[in-house]
MDAnalysis code that builds the backbone (N, CA, C; Angstrom):
import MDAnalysis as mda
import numpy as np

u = mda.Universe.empty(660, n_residues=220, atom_resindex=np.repeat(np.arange(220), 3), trajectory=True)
u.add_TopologyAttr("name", ["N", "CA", "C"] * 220)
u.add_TopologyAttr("resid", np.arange(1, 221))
u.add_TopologyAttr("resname", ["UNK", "UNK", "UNK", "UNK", "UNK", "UNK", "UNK", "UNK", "UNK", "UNK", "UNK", "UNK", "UNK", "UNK", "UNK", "UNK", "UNK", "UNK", "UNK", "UNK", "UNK", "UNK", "UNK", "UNK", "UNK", "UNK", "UNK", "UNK", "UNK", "UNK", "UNK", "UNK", "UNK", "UNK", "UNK", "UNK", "UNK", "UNK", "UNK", "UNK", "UNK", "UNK", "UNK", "UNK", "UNK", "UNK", "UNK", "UNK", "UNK", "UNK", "UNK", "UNK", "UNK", "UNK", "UNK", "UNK", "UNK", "UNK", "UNK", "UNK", "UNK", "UNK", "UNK", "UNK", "UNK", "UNK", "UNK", "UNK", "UNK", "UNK", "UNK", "UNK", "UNK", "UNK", "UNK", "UNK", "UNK", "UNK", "UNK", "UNK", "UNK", "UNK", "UNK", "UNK", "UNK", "UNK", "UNK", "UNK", "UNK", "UNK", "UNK", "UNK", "UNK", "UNK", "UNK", "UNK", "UNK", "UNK", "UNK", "UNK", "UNK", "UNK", "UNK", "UNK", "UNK", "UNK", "UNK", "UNK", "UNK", "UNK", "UNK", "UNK", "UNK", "UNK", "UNK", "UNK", "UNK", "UNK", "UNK", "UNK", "UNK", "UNK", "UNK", "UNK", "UNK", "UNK", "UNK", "UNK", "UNK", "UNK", "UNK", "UNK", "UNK", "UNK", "UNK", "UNK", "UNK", "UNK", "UNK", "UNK", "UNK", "UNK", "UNK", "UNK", "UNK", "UNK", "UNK", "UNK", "UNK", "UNK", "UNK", "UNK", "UNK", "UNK", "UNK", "UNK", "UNK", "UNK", "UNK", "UNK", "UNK", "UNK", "UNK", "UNK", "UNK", "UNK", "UNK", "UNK", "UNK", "UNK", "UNK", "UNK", "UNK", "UNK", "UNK", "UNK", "UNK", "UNK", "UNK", "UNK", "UNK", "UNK", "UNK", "UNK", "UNK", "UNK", "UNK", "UNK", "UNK", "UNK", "UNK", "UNK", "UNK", "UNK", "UNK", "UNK", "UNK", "UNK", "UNK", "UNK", "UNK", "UNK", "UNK", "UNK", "UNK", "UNK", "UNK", "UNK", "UNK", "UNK", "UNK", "UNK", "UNK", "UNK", "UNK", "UNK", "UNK", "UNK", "UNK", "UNK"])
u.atoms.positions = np.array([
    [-23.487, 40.440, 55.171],
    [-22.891, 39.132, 54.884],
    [-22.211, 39.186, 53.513],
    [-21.136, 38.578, 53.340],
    [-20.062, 38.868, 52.188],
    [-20.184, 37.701, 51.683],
    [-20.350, 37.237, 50.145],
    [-20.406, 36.413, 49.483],
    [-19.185, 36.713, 48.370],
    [-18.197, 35.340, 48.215],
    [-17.369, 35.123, 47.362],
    [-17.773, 34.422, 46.317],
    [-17.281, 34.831, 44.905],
    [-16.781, 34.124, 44.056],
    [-16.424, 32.745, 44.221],
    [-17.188, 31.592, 43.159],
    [-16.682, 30.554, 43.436],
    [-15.230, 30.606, 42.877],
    [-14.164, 29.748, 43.116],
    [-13.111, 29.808, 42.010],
    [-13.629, 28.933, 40.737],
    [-13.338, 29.244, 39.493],
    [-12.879, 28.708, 38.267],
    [-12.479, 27.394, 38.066],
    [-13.290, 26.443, 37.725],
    [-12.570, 24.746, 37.551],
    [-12.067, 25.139, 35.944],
    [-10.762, 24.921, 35.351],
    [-10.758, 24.142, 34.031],
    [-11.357, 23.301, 33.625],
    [-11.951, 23.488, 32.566],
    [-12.632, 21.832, 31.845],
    [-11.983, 21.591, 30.447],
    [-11.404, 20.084, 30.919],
    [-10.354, 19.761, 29.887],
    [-11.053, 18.681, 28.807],
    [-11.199, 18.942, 27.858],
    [-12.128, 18.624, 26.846],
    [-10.961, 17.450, 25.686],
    [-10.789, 16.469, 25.558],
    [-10.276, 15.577, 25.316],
    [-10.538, 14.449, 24.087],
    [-10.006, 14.343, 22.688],
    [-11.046, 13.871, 22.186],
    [-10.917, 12.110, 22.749],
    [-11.993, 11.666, 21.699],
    [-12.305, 9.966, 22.320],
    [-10.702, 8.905, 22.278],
    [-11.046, 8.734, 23.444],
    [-9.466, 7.281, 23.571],
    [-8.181, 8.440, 24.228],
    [-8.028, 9.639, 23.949],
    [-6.884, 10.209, 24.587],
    [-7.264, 10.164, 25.831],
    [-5.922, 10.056, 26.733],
    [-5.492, 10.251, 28.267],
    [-4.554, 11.560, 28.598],
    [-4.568, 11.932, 30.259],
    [-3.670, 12.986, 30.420],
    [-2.957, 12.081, 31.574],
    [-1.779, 12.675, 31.483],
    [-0.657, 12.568, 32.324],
    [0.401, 13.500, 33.152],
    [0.710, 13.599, 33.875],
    [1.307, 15.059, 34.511],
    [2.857, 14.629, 35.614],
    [3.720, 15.273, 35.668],
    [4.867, 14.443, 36.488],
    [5.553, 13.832, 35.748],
    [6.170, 12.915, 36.583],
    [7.134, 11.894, 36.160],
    [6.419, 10.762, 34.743],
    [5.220, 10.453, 34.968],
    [4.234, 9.415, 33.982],
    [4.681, 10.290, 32.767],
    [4.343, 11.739, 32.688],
    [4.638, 12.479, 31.816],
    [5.640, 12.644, 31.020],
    [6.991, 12.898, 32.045],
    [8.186, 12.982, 31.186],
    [8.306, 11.605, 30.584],
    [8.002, 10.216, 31.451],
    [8.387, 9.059, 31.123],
    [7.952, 9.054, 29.744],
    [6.716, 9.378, 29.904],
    [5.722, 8.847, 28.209],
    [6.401, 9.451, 27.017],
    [6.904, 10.844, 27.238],
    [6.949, 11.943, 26.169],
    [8.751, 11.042, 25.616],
    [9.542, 11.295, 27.096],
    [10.910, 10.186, 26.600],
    [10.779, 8.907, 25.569],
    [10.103, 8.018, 25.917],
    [9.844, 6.687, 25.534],
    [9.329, 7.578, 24.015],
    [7.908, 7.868, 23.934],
    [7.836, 7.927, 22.141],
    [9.317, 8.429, 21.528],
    [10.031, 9.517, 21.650],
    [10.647, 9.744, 21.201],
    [11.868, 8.874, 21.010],
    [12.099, 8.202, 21.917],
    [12.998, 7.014, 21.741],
    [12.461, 6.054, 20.586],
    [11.278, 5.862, 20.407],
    [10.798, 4.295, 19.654],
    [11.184, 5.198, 18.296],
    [10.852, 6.643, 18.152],
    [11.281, 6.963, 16.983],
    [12.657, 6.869, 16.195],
    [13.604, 6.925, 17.349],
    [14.983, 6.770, 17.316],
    [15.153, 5.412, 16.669],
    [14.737, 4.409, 17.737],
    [14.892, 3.101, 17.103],
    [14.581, 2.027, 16.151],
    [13.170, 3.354, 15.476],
    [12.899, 2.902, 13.825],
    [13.679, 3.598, 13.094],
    [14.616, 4.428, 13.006],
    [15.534, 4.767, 11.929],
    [16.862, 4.358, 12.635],
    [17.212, 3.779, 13.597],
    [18.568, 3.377, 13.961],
    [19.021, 2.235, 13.038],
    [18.263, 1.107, 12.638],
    [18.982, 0.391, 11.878],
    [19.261, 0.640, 10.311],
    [18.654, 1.895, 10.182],
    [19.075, 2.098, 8.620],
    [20.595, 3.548, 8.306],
    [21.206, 3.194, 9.925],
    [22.724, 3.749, 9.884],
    [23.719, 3.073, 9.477],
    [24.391, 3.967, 8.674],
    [26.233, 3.623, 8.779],
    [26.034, 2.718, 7.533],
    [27.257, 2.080, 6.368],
    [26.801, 1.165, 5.520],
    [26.490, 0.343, 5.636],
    [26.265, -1.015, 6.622],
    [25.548, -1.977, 6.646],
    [24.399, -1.383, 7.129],
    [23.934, -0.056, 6.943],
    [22.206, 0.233, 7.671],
    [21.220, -0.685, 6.496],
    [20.247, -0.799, 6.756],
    [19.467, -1.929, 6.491],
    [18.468, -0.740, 5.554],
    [17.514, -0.880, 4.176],
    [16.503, 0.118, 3.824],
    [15.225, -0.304, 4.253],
    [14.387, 0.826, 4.393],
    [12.861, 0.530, 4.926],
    [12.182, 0.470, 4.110],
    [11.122, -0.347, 4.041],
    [9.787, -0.465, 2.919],
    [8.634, 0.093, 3.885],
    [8.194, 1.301, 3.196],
    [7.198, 2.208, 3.954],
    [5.990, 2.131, 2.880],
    [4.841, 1.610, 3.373],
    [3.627, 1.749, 2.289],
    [2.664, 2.836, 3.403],
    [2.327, 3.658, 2.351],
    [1.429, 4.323, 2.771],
    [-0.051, 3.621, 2.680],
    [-0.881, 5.011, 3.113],
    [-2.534, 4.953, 3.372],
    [-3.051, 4.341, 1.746],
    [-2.906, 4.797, 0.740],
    [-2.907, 4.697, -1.074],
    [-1.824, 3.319, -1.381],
    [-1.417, 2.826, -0.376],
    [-0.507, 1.698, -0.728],
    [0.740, 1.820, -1.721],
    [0.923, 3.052, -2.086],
    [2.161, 3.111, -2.590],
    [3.474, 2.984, -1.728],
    [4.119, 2.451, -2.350],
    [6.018, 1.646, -1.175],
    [6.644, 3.070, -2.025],
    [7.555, 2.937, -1.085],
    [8.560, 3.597, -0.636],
    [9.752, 2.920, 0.082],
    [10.849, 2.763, -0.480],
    [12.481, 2.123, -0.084],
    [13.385, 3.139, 0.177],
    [13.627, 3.340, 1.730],
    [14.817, 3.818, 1.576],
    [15.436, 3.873, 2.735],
    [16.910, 4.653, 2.792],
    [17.784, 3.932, 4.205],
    [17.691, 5.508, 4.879],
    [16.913, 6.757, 3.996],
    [17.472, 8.277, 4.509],
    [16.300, 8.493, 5.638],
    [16.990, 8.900, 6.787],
    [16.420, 9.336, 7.830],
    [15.431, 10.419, 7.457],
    [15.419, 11.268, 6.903],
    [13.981, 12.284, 6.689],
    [13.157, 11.594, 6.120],
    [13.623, 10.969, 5.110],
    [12.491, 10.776, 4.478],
    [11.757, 9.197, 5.045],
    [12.131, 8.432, 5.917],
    [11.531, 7.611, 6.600],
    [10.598, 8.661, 7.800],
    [10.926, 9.532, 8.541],
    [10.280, 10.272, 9.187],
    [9.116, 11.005, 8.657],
    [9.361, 11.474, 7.330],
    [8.567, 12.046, 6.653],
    [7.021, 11.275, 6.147],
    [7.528, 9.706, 5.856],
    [6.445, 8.945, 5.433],
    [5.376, 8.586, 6.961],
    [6.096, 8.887, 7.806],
    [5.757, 7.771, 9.111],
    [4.539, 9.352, 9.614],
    [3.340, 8.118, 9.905],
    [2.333, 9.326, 10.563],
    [2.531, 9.776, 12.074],
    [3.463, 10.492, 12.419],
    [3.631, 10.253, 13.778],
    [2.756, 11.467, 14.872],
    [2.177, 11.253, 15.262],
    [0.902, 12.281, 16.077],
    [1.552, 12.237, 17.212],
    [2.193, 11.430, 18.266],
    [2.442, 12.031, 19.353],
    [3.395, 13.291, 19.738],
    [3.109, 14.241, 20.425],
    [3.799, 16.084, 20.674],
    [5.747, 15.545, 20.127],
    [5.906, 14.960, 21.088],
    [7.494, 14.745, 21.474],
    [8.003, 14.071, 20.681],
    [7.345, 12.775, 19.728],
    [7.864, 12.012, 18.720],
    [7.801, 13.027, 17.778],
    [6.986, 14.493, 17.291],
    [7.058, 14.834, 16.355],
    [7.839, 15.869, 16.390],
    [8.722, 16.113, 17.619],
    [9.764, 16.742, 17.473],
    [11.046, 15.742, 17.281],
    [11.166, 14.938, 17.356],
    [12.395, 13.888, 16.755],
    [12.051, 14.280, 14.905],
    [11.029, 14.535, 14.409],
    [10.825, 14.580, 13.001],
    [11.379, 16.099, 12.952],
    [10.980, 16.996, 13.609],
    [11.238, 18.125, 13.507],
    [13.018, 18.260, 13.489],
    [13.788, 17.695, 14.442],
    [15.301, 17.852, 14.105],
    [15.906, 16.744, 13.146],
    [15.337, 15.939, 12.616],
    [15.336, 15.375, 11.222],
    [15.638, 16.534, 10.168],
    [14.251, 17.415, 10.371],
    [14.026, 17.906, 9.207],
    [15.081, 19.197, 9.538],
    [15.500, 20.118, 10.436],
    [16.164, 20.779, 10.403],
    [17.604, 20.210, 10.432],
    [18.295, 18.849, 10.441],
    [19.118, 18.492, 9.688],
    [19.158, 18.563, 8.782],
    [18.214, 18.042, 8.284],
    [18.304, 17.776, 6.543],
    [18.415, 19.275, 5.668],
    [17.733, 19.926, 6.324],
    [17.732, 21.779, 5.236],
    [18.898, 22.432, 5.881],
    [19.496, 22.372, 7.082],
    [20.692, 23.090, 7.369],
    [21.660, 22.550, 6.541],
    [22.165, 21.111, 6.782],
    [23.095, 20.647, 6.416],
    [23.179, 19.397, 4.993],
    [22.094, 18.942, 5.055],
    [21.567, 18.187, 4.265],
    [21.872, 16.805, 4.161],
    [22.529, 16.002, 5.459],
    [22.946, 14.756, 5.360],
    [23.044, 15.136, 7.203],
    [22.894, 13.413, 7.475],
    [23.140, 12.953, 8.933],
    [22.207, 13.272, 9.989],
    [20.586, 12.889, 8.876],
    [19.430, 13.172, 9.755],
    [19.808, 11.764, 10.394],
    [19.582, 10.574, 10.164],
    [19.568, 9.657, 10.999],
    [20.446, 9.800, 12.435],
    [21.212, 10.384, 12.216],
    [22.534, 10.298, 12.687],
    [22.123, 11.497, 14.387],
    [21.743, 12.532, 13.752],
    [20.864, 13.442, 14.815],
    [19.848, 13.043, 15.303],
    [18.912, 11.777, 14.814],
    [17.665, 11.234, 15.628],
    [18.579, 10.260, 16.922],
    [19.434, 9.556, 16.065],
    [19.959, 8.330, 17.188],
    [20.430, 8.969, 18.414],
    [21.116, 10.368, 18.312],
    [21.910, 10.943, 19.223],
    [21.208, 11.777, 20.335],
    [19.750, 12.326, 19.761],
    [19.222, 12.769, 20.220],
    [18.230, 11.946, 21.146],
    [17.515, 10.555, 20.208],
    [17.223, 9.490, 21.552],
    [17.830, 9.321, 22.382],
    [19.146, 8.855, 22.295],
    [20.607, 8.003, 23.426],
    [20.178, 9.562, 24.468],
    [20.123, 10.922, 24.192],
    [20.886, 11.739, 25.253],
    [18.977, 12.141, 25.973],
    [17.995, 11.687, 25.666],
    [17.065, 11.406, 26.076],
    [17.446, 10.235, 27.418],
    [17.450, 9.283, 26.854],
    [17.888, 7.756, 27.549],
    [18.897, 8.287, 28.385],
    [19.576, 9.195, 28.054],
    [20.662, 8.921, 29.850],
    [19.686, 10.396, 30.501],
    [19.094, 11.169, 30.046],
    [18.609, 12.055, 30.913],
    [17.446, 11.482, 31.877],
    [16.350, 10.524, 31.390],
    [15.657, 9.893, 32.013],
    [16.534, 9.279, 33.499],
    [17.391, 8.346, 32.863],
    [18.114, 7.941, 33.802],
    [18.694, 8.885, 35.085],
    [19.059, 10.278, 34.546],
    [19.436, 11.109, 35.869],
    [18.278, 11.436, 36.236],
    [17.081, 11.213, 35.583],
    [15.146, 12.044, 36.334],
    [15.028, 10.807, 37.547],
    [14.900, 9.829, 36.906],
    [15.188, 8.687, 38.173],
    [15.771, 8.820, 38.553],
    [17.163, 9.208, 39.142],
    [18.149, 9.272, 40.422],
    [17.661, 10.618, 40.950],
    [16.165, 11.401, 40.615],
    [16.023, 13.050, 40.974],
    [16.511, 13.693, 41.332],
    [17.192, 13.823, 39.538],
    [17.921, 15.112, 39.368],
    [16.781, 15.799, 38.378],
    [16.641, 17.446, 39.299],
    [15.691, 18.048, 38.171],
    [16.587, 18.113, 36.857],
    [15.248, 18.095, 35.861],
    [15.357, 18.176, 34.290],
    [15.717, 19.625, 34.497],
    [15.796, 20.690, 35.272],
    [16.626, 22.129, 34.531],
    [17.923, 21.657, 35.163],
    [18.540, 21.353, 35.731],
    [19.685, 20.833, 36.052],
    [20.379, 19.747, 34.970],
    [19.501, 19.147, 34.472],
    [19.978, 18.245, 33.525],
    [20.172, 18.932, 31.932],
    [19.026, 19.441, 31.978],
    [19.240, 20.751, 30.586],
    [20.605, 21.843, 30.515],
    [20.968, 22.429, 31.793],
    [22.200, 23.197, 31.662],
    [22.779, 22.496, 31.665],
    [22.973, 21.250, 32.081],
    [24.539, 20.099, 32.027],
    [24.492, 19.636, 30.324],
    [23.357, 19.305, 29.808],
    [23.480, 19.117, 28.098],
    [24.090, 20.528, 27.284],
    [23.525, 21.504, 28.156],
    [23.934, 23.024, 27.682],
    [25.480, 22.733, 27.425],
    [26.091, 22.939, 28.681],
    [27.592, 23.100, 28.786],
    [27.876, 21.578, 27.694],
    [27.667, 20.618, 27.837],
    [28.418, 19.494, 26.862],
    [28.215, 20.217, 25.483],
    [27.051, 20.730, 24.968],
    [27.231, 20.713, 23.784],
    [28.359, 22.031, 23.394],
    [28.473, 23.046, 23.649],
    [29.354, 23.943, 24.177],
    [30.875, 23.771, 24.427],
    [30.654, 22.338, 25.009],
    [32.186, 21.807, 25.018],
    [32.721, 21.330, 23.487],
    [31.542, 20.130, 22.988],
    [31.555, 19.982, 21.645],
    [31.775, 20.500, 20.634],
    [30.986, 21.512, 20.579],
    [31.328, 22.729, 19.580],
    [32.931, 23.032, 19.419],
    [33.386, 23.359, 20.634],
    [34.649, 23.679, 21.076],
    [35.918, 22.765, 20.510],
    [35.567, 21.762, 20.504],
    [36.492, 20.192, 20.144],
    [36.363, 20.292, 18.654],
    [34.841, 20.258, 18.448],
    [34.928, 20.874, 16.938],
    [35.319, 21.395, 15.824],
    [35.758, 22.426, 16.682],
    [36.430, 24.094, 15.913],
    [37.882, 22.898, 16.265],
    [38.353, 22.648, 17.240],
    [40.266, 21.930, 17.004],
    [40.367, 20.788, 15.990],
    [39.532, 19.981, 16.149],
    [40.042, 19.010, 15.125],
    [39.301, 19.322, 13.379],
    [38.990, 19.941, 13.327],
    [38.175, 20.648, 11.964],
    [39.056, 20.610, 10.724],
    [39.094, 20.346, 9.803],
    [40.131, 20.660, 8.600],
    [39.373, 21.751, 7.396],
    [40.400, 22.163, 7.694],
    [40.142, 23.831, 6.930],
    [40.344, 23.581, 5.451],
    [38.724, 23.744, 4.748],
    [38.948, 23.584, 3.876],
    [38.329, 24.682, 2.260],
    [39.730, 24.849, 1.334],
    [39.205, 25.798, 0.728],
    [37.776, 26.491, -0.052],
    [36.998, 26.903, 0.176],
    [35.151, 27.139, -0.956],
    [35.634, 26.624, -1.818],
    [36.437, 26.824, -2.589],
    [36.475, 26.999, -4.133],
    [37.372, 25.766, -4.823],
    [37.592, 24.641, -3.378],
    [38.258, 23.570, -3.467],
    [37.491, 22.376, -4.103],
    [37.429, 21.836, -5.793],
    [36.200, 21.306, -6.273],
    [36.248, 19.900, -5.363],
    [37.612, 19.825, -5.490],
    [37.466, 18.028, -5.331],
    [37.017, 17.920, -4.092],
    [37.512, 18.100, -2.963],
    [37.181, 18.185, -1.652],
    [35.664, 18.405, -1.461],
    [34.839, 19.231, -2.169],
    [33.519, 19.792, -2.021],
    [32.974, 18.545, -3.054],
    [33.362, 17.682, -3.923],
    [32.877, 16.504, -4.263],
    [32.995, 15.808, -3.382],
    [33.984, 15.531, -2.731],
    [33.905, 14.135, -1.916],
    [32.861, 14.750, -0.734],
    [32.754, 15.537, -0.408],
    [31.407, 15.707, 0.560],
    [30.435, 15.737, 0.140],
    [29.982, 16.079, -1.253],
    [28.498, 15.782, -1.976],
    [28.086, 14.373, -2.061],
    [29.374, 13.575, -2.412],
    [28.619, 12.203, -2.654],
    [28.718, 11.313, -1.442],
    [29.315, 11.797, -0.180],
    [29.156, 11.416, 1.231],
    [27.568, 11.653, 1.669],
    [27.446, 12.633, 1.082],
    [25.755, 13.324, 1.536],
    [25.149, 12.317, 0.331],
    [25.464, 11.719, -0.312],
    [24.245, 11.143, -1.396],
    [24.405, 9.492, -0.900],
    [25.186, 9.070, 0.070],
    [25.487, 7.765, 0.245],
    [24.368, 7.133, 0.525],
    [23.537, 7.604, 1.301],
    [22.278, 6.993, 2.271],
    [21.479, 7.163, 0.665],
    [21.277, 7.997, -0.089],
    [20.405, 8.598, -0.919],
    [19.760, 7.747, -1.896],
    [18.743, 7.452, -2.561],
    [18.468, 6.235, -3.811],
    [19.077, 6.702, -4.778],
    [19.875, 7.715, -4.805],
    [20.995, 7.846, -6.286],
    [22.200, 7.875, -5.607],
    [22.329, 7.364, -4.785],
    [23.862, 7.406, -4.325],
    [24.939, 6.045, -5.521],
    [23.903, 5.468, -6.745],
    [25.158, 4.967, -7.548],
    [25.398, 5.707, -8.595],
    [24.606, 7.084, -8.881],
    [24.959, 7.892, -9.476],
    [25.503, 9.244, -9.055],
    [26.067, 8.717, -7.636],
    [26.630, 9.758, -6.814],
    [28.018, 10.957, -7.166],
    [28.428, 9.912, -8.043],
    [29.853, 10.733, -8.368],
    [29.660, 11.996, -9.256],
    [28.758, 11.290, -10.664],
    [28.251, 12.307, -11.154],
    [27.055, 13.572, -11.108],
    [26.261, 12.910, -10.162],
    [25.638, 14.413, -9.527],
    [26.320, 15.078, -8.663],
    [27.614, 14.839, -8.369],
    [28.135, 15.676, -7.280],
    [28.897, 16.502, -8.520],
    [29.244, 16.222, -9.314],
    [30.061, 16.909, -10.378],
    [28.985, 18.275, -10.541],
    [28.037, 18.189, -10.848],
    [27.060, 18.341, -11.039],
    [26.640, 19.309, -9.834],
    [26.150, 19.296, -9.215],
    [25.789, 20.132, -7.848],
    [26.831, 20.834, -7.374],
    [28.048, 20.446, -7.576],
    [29.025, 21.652, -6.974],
    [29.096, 22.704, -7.920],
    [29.470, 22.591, -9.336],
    [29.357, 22.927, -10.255],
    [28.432, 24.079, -10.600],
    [27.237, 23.674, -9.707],
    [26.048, 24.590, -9.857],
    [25.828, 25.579, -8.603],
    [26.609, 24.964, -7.573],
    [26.889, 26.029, -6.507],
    [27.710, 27.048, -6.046],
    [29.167, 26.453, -6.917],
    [30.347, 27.840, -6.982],
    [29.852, 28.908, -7.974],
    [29.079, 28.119, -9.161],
    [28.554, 29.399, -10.252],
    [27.679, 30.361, -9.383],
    [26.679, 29.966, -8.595],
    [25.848, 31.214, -7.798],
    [26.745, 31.773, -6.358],
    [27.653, 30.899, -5.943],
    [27.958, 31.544, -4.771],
    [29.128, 33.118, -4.813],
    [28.573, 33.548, -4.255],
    [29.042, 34.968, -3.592],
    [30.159, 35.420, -2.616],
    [31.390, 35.781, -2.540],
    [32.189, 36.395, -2.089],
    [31.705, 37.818, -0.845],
    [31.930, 36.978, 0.156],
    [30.681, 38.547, 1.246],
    [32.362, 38.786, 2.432],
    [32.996, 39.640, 2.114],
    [34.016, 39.408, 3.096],
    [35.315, 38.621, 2.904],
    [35.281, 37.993, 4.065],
    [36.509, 36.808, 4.311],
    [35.448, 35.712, 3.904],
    [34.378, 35.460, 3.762],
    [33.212, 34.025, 3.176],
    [32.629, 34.255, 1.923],
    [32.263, 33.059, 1.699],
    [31.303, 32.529, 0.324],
    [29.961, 32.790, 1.451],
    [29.096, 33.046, 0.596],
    [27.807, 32.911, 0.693],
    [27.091, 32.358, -0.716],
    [25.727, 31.257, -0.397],
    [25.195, 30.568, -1.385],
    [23.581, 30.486, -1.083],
    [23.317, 31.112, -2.043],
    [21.522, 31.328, -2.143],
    [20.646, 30.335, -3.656],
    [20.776, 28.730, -2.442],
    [20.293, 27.772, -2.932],
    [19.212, 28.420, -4.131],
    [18.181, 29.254, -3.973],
    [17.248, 29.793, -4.738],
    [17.877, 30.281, -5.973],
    [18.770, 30.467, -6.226],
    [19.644, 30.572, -7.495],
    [20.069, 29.328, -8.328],
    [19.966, 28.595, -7.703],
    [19.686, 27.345, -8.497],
    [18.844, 26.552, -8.941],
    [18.374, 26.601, -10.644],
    [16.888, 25.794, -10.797],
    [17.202, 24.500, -10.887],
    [16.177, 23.236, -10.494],
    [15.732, 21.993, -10.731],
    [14.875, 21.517, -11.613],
    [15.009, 21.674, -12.967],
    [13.929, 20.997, -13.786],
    [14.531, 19.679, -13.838],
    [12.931, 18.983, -13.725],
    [12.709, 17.678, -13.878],
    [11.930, 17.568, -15.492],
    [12.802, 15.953, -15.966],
    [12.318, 15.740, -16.851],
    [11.455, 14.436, -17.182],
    [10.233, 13.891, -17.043],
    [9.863, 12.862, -16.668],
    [10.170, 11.605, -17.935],
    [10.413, 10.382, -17.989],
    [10.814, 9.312, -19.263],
    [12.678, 9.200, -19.349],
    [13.059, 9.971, -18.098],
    [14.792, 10.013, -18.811],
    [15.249, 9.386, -17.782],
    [16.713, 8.810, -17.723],
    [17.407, 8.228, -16.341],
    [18.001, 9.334, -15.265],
    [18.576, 8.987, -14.619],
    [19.495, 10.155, -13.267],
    [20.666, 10.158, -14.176],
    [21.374, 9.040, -15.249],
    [22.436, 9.193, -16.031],
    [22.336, 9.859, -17.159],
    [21.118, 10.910, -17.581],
    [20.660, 11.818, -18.492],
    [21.349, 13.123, -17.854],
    [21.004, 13.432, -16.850],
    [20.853, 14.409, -16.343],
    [22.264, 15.455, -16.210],
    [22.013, 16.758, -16.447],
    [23.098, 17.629, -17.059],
    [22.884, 18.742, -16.378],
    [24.195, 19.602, -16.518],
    [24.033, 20.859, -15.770],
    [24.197, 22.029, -17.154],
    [23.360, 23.013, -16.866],
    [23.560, 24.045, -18.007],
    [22.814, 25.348, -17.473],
    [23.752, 26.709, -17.869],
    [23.667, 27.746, -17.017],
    [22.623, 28.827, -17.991],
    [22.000, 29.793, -17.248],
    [20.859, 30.536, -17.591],
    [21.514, 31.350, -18.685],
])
């Protein structure tokens, strides 16, 4: 007489108050947080965006209209909402402006993908169709683009203090951009036909008792 092996149950160990979900409940849930995240930094876009008063656990406030750093204060524990923080934050260190701007876009293209999961269309079908759009984008990108010189100061100002607009020194924007470009053509590097720039070549001392209208650039 031949005796089998029982099979193997998983035991899914859960702490207190969490639930599981699997399917459609699933994608729904994981969509939705990530959306509500969207729509706490959506109103602090564009210049009439509105600033947030964030008090932490220690009750210290915090004001401000910049998408990371509202993400940054906010405790957010659910998987999928904390990837809306996650392309925040890889906005902000790639490019360094238009985190808000990548959360809103990235909810909205959530919100119409749900919408094709309800008409069941599989999500890998819906993923290569975001594939090819962004691909197309890119593409549109590169045509309407204006080519503009490294070593062009003014032009590379008016994009520093575009990036400081959202910022709590954006009324001392003009002159830290003087300031930050200033400090980035001195380290940047000639590699080819490109500049290359190794932020780490540039120090930040802080001086605590002085204003943002103190503040000076001076080389090693």
């Amino acid at each position: 007489m031949a005796w089998s092996k029982p099979s193997a149950v998983p035991v899914l160990i859960l702490k207190e108050g969490s639930s599981r979900s699997r399917g459609r409940d699933a994608q729904h849930s994981n969509i939705m947080a990530a959306r509500i995240v969207a729509e706490t930094v959506k109103s602090a876009l564009g210049p009439k965006g509105m600033d947030k008063m964030l008090v932490d656990s220690l009750g210290d406030v915090t004001i401000t209209s910049d998408g990371r750093t509202i993400l940054d204060e906010m405790e957010v524990e659910h998987p999928a909402a904390k990837m809306m923080v996650e392309v925040a934050k890889t906005q902000d260190e790639e490019v360094g402006d238009g985190t808000t701007t990548s959360v809103i876009v990235a909810g909205e293209l959530l919100g119409k993908a749900e919408d094709l999961i309800n008409k069941n269309i599989h999500p890998s079908v819906i993923i290569e169709g975001y594939g090819k759009a962004a691909e197309k984008a890119l593409e549109t990108l590169e045509k309407i683009a204006i080519p503009v010189e490294p070593t062009d100061k003014e032009f590379l100002k008016k994009v520093a203090m575009t990036s400081m607009a959202s910022k709590i020194v954006s009324e001392n924007k003009e002159q830290l951009a003087e300031i930050a470009v200033e400090a980035v053509l001195n380290v940047a590097q000639k590699v080819g036909d490109e500049y290359r720039v190794d932020l780490d070549d540039i120090m930040v001392e802080k001086k605590p008792g002085e204003s943002i209208t103190d503040t000076k650039p001076s080389r090693a």
